[in-house]
KOLMI-707050 format. One record per residue (C-alpha): residue number from 1; residue in one letter; x, y, z. Coordinates in steps of 0.001 Angstrom, whole numbers, padded with zeros to 6 digits. Layout:
// KOLMI-707050
<pt><nr>NUM</nr><rest>a</rest><xx>X</xx><yy>Y</yy><zz>Z</zz></pt>
...
This chain:
// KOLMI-707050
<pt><nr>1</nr><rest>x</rest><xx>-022051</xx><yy>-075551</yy><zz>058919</zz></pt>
<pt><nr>2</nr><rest>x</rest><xx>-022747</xx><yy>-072210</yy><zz>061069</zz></pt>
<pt><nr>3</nr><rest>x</rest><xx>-025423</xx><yy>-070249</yy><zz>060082</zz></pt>
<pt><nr>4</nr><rest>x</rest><xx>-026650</xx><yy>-066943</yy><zz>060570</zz></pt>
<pt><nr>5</nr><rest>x</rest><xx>-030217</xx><yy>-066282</yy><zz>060575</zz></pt>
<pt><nr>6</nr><rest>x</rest><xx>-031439</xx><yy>-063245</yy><zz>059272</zz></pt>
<pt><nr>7</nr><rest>x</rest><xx>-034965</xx><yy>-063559</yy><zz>059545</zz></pt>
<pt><nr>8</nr><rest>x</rest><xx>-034753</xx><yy>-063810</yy><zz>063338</zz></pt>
<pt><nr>9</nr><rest>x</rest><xx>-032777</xx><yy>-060333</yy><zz>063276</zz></pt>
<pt><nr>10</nr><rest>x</rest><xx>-035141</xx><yy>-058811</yy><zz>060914</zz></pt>
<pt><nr>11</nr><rest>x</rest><xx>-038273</xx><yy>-059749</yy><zz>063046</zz></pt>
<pt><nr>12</nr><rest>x</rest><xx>-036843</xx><yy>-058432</yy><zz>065861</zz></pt>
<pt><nr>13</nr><rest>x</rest><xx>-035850</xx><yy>-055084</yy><zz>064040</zz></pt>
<pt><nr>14</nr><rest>x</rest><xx>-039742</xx><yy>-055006</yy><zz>063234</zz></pt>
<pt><nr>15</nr><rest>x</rest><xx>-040445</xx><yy>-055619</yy><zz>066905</zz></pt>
<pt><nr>16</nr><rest>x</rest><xx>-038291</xx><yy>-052588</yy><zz>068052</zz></pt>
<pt><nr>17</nr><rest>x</rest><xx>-039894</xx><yy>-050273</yy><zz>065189</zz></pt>
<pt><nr>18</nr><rest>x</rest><xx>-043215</xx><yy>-051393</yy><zz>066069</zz></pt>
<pt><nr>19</nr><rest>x</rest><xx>-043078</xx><yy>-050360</yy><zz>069695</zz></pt>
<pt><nr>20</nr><rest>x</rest><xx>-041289</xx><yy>-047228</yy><zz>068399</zz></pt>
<pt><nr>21</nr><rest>x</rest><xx>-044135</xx><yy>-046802</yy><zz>066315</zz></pt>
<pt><nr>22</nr><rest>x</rest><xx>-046732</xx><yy>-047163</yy><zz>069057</zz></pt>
<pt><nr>23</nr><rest>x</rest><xx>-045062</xx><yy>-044675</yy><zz>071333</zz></pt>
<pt><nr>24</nr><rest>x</rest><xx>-045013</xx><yy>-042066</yy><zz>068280</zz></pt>
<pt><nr>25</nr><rest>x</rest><xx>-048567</xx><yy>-043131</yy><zz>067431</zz></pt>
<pt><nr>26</nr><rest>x</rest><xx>-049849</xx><yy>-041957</yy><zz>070845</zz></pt>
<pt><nr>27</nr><rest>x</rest><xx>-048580</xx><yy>-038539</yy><zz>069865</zz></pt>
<pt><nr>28</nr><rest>x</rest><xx>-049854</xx><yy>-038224</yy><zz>066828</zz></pt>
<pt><nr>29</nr><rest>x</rest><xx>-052794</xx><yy>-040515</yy><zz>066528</zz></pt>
<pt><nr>30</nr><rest>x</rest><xx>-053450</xx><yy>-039746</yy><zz>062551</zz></pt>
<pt><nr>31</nr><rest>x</rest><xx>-049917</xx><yy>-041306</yy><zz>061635</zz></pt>
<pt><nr>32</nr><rest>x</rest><xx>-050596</xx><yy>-044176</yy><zz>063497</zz></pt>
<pt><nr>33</nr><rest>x</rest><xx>-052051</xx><yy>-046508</yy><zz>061258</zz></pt>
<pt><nr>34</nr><rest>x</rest><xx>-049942</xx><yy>-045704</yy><zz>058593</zz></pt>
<pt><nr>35</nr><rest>x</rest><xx>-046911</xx><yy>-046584</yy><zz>060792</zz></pt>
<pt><nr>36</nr><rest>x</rest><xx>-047847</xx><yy>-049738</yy><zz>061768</zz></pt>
<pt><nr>37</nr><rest>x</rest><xx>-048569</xx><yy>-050865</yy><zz>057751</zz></pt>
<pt><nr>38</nr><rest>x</rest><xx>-044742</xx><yy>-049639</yy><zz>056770</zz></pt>
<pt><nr>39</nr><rest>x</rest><xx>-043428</xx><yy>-052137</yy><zz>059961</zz></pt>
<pt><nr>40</nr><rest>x</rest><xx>-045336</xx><yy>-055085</yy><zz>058739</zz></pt>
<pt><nr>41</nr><rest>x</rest><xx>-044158</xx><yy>-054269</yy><zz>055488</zz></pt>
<pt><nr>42</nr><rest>x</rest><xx>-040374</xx><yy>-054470</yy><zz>056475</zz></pt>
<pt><nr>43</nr><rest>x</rest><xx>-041108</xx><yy>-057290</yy><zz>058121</zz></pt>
<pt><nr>44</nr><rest>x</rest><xx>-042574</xx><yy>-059205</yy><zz>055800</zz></pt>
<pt><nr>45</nr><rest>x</rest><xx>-040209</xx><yy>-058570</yy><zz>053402</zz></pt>
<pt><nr>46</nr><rest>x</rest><xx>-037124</xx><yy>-059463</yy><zz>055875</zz></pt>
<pt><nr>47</nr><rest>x</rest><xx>-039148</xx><yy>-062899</yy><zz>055983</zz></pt>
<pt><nr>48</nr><rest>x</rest><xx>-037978</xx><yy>-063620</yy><zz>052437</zz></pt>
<pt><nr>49</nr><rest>x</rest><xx>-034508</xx><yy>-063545</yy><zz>052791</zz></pt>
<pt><nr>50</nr><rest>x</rest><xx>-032986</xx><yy>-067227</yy><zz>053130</zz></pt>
<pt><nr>51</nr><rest>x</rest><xx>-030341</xx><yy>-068076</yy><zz>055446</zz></pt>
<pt><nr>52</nr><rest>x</rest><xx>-026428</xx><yy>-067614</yy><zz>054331</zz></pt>
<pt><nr>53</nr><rest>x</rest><xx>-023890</xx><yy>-070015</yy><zz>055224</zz></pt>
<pt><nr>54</nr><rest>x</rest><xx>-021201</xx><yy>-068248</yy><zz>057229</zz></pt>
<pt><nr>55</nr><rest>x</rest><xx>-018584</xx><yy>-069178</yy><zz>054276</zz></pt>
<pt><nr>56</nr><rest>x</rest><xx>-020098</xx><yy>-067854</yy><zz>051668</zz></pt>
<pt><nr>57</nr><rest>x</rest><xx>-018600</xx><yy>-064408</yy><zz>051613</zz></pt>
<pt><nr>58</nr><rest>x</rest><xx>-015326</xx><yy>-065912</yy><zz>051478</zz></pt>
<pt><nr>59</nr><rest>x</rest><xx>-016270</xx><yy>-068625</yy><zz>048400</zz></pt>
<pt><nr>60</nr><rest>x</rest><xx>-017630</xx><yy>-065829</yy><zz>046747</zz></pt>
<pt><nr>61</nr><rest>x</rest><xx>-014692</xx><yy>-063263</yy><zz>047301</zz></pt>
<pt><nr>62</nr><rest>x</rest><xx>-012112</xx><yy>-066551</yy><zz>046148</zz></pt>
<pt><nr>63</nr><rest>x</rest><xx>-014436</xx><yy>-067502</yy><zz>043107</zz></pt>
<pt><nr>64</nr><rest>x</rest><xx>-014343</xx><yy>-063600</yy><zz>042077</zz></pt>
<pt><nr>65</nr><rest>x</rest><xx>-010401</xx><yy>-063317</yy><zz>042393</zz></pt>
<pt><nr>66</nr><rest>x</rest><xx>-009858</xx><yy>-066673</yy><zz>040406</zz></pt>
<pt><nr>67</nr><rest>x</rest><xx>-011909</xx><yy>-065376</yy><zz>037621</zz></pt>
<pt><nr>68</nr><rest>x</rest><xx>-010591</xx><yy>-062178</yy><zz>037753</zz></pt>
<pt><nr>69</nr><rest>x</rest><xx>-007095</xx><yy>-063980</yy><zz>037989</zz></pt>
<pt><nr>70</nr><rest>x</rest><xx>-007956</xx><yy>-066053</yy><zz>034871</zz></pt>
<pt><nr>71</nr><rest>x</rest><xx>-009101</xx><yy>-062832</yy><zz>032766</zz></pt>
<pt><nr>72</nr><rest>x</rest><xx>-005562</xx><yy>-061296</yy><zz>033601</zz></pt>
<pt><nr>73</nr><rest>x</rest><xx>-003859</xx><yy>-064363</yy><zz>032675</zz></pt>
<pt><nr>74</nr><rest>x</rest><xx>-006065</xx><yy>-064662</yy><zz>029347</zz></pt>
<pt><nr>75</nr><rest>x</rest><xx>-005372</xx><yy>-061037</yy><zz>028631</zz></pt>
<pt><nr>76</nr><rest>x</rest><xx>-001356</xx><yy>-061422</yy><zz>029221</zz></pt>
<pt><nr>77</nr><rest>x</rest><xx>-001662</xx><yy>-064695</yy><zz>027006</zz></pt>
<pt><nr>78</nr><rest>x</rest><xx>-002996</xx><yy>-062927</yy><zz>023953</zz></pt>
<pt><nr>79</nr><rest>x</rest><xx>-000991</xx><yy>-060070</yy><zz>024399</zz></pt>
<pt><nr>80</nr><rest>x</rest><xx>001800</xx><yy>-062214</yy><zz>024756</zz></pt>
<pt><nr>81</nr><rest>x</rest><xx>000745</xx><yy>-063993</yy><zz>021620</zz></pt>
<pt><nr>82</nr><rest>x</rest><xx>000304</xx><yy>-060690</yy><zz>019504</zz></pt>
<pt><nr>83</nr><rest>x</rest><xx>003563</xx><yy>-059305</yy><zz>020246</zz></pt>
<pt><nr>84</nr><rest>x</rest><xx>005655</xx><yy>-062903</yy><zz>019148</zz></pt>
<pt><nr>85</nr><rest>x</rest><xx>003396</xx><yy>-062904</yy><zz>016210</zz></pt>
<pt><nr>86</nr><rest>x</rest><xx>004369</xx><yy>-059532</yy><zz>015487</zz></pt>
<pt><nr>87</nr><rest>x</rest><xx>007489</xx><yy>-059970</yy><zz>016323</zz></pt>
<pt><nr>88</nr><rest>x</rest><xx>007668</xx><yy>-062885</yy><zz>013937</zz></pt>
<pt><nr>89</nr><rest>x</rest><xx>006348</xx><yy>-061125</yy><zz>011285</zz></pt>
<pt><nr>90</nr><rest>x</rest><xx>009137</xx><yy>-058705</yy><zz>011815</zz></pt>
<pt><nr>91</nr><rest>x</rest><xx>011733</xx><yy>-061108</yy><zz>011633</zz></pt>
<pt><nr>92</nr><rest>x</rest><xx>010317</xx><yy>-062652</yy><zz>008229</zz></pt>
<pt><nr>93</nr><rest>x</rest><xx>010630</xx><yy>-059459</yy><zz>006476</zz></pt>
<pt><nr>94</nr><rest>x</rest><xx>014231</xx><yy>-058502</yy><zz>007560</zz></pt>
<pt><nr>95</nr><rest>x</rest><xx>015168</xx><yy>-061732</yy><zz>006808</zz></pt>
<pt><nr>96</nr><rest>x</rest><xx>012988</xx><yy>-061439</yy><zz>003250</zz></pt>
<pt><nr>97</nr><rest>x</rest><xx>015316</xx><yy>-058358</yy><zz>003039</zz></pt>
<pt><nr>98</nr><rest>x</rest><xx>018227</xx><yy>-059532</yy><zz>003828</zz></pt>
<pt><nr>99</nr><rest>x</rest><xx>018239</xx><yy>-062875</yy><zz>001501</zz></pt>
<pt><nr>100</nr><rest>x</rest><xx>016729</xx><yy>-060202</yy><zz>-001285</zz></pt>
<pt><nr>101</nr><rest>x</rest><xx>019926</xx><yy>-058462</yy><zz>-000587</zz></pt>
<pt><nr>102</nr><rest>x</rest><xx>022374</xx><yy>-060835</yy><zz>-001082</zz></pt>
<pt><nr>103</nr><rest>x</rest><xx>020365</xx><yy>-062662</yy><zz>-004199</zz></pt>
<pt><nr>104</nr><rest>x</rest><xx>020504</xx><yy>-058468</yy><zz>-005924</zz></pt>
<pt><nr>105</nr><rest>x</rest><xx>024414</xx><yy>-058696</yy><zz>-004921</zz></pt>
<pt><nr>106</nr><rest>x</rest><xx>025260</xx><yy>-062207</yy><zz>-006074</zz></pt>
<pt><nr>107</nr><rest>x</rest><xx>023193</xx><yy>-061414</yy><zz>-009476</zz></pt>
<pt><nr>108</nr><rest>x</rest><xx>025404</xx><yy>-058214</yy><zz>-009845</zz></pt>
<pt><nr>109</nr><rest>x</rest><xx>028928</xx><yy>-060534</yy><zz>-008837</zz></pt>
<pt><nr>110</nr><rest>x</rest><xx>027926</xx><yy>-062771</yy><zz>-011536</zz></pt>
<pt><nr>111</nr><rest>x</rest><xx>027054</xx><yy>-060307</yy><zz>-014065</zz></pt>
<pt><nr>112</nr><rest>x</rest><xx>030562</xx><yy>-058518</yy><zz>-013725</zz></pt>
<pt><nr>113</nr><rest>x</rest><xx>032292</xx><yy>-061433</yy><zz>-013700</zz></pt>
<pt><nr>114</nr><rest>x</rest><xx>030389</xx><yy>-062569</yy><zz>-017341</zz></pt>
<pt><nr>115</nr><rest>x</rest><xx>031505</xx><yy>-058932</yy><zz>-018016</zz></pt>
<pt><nr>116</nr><rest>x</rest><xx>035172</xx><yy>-059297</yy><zz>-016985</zz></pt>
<pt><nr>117</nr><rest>x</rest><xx>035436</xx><yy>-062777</yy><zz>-018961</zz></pt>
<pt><nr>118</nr><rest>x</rest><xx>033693</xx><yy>-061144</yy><zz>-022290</zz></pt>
<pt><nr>119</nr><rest>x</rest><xx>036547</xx><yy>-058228</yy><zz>-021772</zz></pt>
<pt><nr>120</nr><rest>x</rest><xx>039378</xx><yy>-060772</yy><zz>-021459</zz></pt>
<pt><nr>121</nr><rest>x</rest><xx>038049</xx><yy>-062562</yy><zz>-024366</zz></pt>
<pt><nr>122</nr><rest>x</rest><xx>037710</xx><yy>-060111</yy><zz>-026452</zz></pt>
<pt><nr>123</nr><rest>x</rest><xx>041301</xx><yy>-058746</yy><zz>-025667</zz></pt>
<pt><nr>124</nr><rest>x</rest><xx>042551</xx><yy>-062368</yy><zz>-026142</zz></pt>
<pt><nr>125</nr><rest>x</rest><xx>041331</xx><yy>-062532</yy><zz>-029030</zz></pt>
<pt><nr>126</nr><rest>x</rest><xx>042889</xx><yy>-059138</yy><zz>-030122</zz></pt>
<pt><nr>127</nr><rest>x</rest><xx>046362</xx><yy>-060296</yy><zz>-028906</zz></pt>
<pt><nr>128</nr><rest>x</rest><xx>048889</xx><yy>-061549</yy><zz>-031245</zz></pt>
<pt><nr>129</nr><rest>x</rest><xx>051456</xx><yy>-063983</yy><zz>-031000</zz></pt>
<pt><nr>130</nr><rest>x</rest><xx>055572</xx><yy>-063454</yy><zz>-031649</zz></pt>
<pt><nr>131</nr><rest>x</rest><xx>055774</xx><yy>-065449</yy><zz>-034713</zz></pt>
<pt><nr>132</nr><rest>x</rest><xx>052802</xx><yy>-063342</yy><zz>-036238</zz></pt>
<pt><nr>133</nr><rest>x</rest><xx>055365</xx><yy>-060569</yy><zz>-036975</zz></pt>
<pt><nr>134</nr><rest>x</rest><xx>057659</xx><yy>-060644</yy><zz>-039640</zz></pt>
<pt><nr>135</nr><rest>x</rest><xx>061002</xx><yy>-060757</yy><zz>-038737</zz></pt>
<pt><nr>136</nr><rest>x</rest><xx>063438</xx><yy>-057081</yy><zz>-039416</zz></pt>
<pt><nr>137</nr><rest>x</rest><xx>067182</xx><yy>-055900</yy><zz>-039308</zz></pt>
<pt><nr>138</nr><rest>x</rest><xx>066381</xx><yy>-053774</yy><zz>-036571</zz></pt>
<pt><nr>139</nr><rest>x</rest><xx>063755</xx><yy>-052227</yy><zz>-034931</zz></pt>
<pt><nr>140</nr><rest>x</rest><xx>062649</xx><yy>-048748</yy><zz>-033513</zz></pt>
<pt><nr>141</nr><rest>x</rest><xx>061176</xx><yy>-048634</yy><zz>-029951</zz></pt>
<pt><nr>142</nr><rest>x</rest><xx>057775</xx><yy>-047229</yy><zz>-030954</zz></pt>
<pt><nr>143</nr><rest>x</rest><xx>057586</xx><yy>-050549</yy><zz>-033118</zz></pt>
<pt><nr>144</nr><rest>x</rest><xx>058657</xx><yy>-052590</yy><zz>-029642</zz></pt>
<pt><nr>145</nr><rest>x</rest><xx>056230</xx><yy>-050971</yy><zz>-027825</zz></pt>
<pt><nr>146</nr><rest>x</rest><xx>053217</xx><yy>-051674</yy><zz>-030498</zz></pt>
<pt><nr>147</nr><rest>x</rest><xx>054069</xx><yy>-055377</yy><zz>-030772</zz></pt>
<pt><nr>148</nr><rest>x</rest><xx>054386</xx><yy>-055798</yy><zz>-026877</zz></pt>
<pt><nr>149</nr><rest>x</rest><xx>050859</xx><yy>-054074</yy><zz>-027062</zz></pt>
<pt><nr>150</nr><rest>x</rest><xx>049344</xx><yy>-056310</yy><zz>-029382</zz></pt>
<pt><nr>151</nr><rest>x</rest><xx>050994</xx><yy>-059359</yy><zz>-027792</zz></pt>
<pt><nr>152</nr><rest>x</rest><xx>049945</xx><yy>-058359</yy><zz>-023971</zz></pt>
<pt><nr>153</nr><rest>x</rest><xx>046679</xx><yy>-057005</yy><zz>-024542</zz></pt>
<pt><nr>154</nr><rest>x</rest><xx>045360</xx><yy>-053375</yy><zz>-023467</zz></pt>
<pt><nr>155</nr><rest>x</rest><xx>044577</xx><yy>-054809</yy><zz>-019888</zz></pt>
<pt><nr>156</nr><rest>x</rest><xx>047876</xx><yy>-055412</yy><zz>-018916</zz></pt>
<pt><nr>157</nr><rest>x</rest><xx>050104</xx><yy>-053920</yy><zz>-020867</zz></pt>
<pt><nr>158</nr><rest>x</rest><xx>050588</xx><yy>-050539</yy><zz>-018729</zz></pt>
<pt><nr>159</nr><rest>x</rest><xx>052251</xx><yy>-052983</yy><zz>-016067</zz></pt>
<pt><nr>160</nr><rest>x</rest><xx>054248</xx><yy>-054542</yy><zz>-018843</zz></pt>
<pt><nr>161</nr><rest>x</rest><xx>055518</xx><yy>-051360</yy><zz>-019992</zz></pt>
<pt><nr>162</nr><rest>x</rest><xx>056144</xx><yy>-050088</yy><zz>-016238</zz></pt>
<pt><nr>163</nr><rest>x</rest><xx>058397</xx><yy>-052923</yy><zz>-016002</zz></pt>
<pt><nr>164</nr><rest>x</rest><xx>060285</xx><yy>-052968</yy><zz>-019581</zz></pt>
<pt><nr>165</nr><rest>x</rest><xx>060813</xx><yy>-048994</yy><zz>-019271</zz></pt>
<pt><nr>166</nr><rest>x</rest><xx>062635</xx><yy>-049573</yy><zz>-016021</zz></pt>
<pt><nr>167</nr><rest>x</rest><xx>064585</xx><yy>-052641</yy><zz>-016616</zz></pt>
<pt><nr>168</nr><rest>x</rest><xx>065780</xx><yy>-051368</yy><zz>-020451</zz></pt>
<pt><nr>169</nr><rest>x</rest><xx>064562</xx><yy>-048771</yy><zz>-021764</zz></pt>
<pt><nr>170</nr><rest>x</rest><xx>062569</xx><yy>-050108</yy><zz>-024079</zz></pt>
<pt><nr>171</nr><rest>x</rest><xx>065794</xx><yy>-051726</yy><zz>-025832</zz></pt>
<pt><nr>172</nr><rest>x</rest><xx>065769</xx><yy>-055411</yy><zz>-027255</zz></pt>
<pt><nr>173</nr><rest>x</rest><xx>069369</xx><yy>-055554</yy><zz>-026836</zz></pt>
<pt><nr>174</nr><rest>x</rest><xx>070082</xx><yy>-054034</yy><zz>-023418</zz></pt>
<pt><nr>175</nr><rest>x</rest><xx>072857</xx><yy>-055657</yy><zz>-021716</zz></pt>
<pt><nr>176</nr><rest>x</rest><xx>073313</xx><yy>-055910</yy><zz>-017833</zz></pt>
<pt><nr>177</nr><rest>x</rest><xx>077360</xx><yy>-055533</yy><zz>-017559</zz></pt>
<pt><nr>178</nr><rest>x</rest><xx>077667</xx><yy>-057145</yy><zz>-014156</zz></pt>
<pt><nr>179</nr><rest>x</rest><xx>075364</xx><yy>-059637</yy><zz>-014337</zz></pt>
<pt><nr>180</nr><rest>x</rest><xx>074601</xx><yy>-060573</yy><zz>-018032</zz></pt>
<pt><nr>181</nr><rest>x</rest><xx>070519</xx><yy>-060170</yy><zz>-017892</zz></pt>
<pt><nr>182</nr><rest>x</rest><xx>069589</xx><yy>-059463</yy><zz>-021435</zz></pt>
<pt><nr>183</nr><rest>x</rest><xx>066429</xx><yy>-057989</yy><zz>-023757</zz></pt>
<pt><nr>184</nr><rest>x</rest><xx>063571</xx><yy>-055941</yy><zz>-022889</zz></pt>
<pt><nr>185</nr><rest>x</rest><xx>062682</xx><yy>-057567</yy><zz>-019672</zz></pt>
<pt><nr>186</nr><rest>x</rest><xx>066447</xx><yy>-058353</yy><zz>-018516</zz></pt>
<pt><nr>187</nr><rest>x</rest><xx>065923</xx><yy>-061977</yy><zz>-018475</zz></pt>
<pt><nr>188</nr><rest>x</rest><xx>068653</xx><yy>-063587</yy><zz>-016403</zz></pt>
<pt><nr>189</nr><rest>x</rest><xx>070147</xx><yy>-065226</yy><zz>-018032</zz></pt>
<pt><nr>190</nr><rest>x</rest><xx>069207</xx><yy>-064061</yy><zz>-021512</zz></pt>
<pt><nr>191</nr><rest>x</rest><xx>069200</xx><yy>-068016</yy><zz>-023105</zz></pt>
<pt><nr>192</nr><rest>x</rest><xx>066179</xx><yy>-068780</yy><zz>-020779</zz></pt>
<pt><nr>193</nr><rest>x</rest><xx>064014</xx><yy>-066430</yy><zz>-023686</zz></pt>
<pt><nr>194</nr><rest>x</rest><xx>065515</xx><yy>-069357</yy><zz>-026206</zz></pt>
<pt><nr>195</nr><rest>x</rest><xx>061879</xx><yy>-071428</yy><zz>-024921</zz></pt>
<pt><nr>196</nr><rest>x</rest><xx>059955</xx><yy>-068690</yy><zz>-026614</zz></pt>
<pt><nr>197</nr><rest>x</rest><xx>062005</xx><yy>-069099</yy><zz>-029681</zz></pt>
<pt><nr>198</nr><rest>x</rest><xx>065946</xx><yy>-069308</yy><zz>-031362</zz></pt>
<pt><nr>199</nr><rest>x</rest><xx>065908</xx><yy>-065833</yy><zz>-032442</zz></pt>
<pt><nr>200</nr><rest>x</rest><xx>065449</xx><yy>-064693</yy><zz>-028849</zz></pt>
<pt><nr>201</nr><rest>x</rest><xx>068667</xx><yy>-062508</yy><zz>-029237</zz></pt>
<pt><nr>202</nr><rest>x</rest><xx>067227</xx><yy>-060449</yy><zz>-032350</zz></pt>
<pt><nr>203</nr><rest>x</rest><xx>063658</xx><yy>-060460</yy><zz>-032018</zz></pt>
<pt><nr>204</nr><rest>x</rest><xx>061966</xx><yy>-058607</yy><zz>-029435</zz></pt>
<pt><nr>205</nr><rest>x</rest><xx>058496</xx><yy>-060617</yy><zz>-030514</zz></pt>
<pt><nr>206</nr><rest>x</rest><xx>060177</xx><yy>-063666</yy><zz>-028870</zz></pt>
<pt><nr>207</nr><rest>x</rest><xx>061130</xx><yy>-061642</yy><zz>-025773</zz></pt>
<pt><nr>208</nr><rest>x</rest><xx>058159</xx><yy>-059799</yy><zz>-024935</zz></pt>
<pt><nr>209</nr><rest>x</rest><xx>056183</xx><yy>-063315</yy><zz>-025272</zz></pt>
<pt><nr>210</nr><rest>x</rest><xx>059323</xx><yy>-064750</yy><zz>-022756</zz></pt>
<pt><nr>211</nr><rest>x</rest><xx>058637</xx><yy>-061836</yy><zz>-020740</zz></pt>
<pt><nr>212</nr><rest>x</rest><xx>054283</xx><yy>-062624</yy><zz>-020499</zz></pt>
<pt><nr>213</nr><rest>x</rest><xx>054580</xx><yy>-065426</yy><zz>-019843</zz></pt>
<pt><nr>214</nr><rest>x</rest><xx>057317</xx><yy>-065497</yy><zz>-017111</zz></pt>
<pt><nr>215</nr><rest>x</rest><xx>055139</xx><yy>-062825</yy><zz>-015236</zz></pt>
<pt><nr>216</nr><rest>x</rest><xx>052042</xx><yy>-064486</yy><zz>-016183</zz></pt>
<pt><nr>217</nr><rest>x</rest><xx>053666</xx><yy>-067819</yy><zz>-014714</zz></pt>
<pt><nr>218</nr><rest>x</rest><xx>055322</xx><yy>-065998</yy><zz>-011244</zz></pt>
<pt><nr>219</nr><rest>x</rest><xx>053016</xx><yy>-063360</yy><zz>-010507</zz></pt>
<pt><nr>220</nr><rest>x</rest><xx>049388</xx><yy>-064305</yy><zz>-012375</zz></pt>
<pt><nr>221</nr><rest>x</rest><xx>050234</xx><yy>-060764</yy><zz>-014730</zz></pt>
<pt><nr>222</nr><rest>x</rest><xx>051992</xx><yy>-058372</yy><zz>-015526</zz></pt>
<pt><nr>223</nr><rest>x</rest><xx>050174</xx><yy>-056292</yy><zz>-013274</zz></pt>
<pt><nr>224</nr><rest>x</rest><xx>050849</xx><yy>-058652</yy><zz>-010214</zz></pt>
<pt><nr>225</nr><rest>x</rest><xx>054738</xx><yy>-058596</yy><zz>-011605</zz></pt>
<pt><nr>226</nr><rest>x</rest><xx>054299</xx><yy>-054449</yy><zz>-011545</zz></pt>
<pt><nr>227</nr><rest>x</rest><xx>052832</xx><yy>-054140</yy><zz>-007613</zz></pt>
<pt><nr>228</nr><rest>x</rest><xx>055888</xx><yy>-057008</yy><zz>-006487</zz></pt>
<pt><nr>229</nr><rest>x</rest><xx>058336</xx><yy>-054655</yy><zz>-008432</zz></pt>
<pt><nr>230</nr><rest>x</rest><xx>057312</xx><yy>-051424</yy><zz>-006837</zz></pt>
<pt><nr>231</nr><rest>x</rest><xx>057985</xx><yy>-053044</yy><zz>-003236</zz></pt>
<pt><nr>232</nr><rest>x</rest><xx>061210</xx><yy>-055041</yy><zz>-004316</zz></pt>
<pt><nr>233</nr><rest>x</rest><xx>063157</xx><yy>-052612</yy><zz>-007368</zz></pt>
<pt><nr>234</nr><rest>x</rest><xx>062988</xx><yy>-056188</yy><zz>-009086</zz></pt>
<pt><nr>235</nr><rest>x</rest><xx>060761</xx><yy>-059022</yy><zz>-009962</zz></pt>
């Protein structure tokens, strides 16, 4: 390996300053001795400084930029690391949110549907059946319209009535001259009521129950009968 000796260069500085020193000594002769002291002193400490390989510089400058290459990458790691941790964290929560959310909405889907079965229930349970009225002679509509109501139930009996206004009027003995439908919901024809009962002709208990459950059976209720009959004129 090449070397580059530096004590030869410094002895040879102190050399050159040494005979400078002489020259300025003869000038001034009272600064001489001092001179000559400050030259040996350079010299001697030149003296202690050890030979350096001619590669060194360049091993140094690499080792420095790999290190300072390794901090960067160390600093980009953790910063790295921070922001996917953070990022994680982030994540959790909306997603903590989120199933929160839909657990709150489910709860509150459940709890109206207890809510809607209770209702139905409890107007089931209020709803009476054609045979639990007495049979009569005759009968006015306002007496029609509080049996149908007590056989259909508050919840659907608007629809029912939507229907039974428009197909007779609220009469148990309408007739349809051209094509024979009979009763309070114009069943066509009238003898399919006789399932609900014999006095299907007479009793508009036994039609209005016909009339449930043929709209129950064809539509799901009367309500689902009322929406097909305001887009048909019929149902």
């Amino acid at each position: 390996m090449t070397r580059i000796s530096v004590r030869g260069f410094a002895v040879a500085s102190a050399t050159a300053v040494t005979t400078v020193g002489a020259v300025v000594g003869v000038a001034s002769g009272s600064q001489q001795g001092q001179t000559a002291n400050d030259v040996e002193a350079t010299a001697a400490d030149a003296t202690l400084l050890a030979d350096i390989p001619a590669g060194q510089q360049t091993q140094v400058q690499t080792a420095s930029l790999t290190q300072q290459a390794d901090t960067a990458s160390s600093a980009a790691q953790a910063e790295a690391k921070k922001s996917a941790e953070e990022a994680a964290r982030k994540k959790a929560a909306k997603d903590a949110a989120a199933k929160r959310a839909a657990a709150e909405k489910a709860a509150a889907e459940k709890l109206a549907k207890e809510r809607e079965k209770k209702q139905e229930a409890a107007s089931r349970s209020s709803e009476r059946d054609a045979g639990d009225f007495a049979p009569q002679s005759s009968y006015s509509i306002s007496e029609v319209k509080s049996m149908a109501q007590q056989i259909v139930g508050g919840g659907q009996f608007q629809c029912f009535s939507e229907i039974v206004e428009r197909e007779s009027g609220w009469n148990y003995k309408a007739t349809n001259a051209s094509s024979g439908a009979y009763g309070l919901v114009q069943a066509l024809p009238g003898s399919k009521m006789s399932s609900a009962g014999a006095d299907w002709r007479t009793n508009p208990a036994t039609q209005i129950k016909w009339g449930l459950n043929y709209m129950n059976d064809r539509y799901g209720s009367p309500c689902g009968a009322w929406d097909f009959w305001q887009a048909n004129n019929w149902y």
